[in-house]
C-alpha positions as CSV (number, residue, x, y, z in Angstrom):
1,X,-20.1,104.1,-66.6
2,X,-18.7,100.3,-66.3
3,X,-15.5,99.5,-67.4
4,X,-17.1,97.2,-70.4
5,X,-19.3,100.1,-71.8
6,X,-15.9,102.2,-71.8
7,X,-13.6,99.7,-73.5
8,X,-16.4,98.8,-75.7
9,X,-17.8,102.6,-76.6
10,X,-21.3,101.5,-75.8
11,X,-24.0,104.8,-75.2
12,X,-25.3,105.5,-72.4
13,X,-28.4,105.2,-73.6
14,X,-28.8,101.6,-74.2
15,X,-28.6,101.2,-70.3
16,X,-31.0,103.6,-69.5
17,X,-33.2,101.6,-71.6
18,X,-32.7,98.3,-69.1
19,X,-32.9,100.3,-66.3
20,X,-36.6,102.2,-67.3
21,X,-37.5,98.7,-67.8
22,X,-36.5,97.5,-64.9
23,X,-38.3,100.3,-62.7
24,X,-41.3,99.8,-64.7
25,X,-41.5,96.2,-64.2
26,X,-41.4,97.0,-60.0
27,X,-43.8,99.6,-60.8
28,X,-46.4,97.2,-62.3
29,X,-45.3,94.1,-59.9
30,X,-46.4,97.0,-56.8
31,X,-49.4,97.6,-58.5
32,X,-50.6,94.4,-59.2
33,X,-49.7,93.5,-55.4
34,X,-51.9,97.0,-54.2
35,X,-55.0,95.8,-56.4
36,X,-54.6,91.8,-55.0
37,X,-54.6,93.2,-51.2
38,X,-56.9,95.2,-51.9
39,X,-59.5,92.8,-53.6
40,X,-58.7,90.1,-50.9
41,X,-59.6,92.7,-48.4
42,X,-56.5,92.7,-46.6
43,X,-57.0,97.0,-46.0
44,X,-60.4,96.5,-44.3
45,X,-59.3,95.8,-40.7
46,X,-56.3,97.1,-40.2
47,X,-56.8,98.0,-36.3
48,X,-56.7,93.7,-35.7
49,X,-52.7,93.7,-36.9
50,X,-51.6,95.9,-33.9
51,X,-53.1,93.6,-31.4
52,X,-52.4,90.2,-33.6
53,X,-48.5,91.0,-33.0
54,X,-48.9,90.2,-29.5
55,X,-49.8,86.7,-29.9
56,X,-47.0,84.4,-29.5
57,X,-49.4,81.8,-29.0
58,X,-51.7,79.5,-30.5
59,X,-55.1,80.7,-28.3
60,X,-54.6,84.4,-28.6
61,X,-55.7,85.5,-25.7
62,X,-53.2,88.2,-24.9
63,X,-54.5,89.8,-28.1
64,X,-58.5,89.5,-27.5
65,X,-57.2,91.0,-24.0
66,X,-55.5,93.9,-25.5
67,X,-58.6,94.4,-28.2
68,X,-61.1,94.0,-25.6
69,X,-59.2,96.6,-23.2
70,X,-58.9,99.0,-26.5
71,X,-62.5,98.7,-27.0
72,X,-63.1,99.4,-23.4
73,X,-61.2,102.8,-23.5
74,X,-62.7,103.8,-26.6
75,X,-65.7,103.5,-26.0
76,X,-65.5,105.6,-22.5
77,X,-64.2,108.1,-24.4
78,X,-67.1,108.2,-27.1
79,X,-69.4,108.3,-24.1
80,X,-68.0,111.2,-21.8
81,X,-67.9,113.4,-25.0
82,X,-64.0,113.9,-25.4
């Protein structure tokens, strides 16, 4: 307990009031943020992010590089039946 509650003979219970609240205000906030990603699609593609970190530049061409290459392997893959 703090000093203040102690000197002041406050309950515990008053603070675990704030701090419920308090988690259930990050829960919701979290929440809210997993439905907007969601709805804006932001889960649909989430092999592109891997390859997106590569860019340093403006062109991204080390990127379409590395997805094309990806594509490339995965597909030989698919094909000899592995």
């Amino acid at each position: 307990m703090c000093p203040n509650c102690i000197l002041n003979q406050a309950s515990l219970a008053s603070g675990m009031y704030v701090a419920f609240g308090i988690c259930a205000l990050f829960f919701v906030v979290g929440v809210a943020a997993m439905y907007w990603a969601f709805r804006n699609g932001d889960f649909e593609n989430m092999e592109d992010s891997k390859f997106d970190m590569l860019d340093d530049g403006l062109d991204g061409q080390l990127a379409s590089k590395a997805k094309a290459q990806y594509e490339r392997l995965r597909t030989d893959k698919v094909g000899s039946g592995s």
